[in-house]
N, C-alpha and C positions, 0 to 999 in steps of 0.2 A: 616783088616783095613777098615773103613768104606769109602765110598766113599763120592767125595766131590757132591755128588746130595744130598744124605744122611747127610752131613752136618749143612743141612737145616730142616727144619719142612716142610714135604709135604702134603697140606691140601687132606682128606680121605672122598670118597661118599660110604654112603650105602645101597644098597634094600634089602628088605625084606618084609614079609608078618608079619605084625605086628596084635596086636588084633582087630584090628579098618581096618583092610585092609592091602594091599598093597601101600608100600609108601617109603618115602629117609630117611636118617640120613644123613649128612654131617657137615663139619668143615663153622665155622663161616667165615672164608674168604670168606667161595665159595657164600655167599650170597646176592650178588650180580650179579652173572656169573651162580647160582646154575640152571636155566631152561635151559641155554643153552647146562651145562655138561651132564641135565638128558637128552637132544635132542641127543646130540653125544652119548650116550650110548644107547636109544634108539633105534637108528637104528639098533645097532646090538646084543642088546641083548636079542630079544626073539629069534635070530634065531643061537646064538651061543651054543656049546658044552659046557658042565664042563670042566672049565680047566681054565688055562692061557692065554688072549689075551691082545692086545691094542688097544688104535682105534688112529687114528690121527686126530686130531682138526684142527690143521694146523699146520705150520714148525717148530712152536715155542710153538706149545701144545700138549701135551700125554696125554691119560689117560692108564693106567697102570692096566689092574682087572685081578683077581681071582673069579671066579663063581661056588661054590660049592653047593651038595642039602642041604636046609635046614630043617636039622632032626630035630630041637627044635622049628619050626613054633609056635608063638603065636595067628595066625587065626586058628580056627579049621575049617571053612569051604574050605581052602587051604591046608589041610594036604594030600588029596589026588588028588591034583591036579598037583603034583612035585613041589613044593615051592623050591624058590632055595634064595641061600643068596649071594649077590655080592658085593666084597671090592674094591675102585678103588683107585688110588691114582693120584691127577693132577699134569702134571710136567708142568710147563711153562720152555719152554729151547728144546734143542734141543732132540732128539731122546736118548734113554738110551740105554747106551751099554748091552752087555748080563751079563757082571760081575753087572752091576748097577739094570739090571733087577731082577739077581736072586736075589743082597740082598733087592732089595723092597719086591720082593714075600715073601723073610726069614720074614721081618717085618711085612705085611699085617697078616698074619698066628698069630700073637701073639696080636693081637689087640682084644680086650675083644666084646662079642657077645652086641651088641643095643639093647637097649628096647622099646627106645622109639624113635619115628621121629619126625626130626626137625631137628635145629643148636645144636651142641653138639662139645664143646671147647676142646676136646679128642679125637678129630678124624683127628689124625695125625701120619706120619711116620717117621723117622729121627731126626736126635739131640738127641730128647730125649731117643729116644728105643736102 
């Protein structure tokens, strides 16, 4: 049963080392807020593990990532540098529970690999998936 966070359509940031460099993909909402999400992630994401974390924005904002390496880098002078690929997803709302957490991870996972950065109207979790 999908949850009611899930509901909703959850706007989705993503890094990666794209051919032109290092840079974002995310959802058209965040453009607006989009410097502020990459500051809150910022802070912790050159110094975090592969894996699952969040960061807290404040009491009424999450971000939600998954940080996996990326194998299919389209920089080639980042290919050996450990390129890594990061999907977040922003909750506005209160903290997510761990049933709500694992089905966003279920959904980030299934979110087709970017090409290119910028706004990109597909970069979303819920409702629709």
């Amino acid at each position: 049963m999908k949850s009611k966070l899930l509901s909703k359509k959850l706007p989705v940031i993503i890094h990666r080392w794209f051919p032109d460099g290092e840079s974002w993909a995310y959802h058209a909402s965040l453009n607006n807020r989009v410097i502020e999400v990459i500051y809150s992630l910022d802070k912790v994401l050159k110094n975090c593990k592969m894996g699952r974390f969040k960061v807290k924005v404040s009491d009424n904002q999450w971000i939600i990532c998954l940080k996996r390496p990326d194998m299919t880098t389209k920089d080639k002078k980042a290919i050996n540098r450990g390129p890594f690929y990061l999907t977040a997803a922003v909750i506005d709302g209160p903290e997510p529970t761990d049933e709500e957490l694992t089905e966003i991870y279920q959904h980030i996972k299934t979110l087709p690999e970017v090409e290119e950065p910028g706004s990109n109207e597909n970069l979303t979790v819920g409702d629709k998936n």
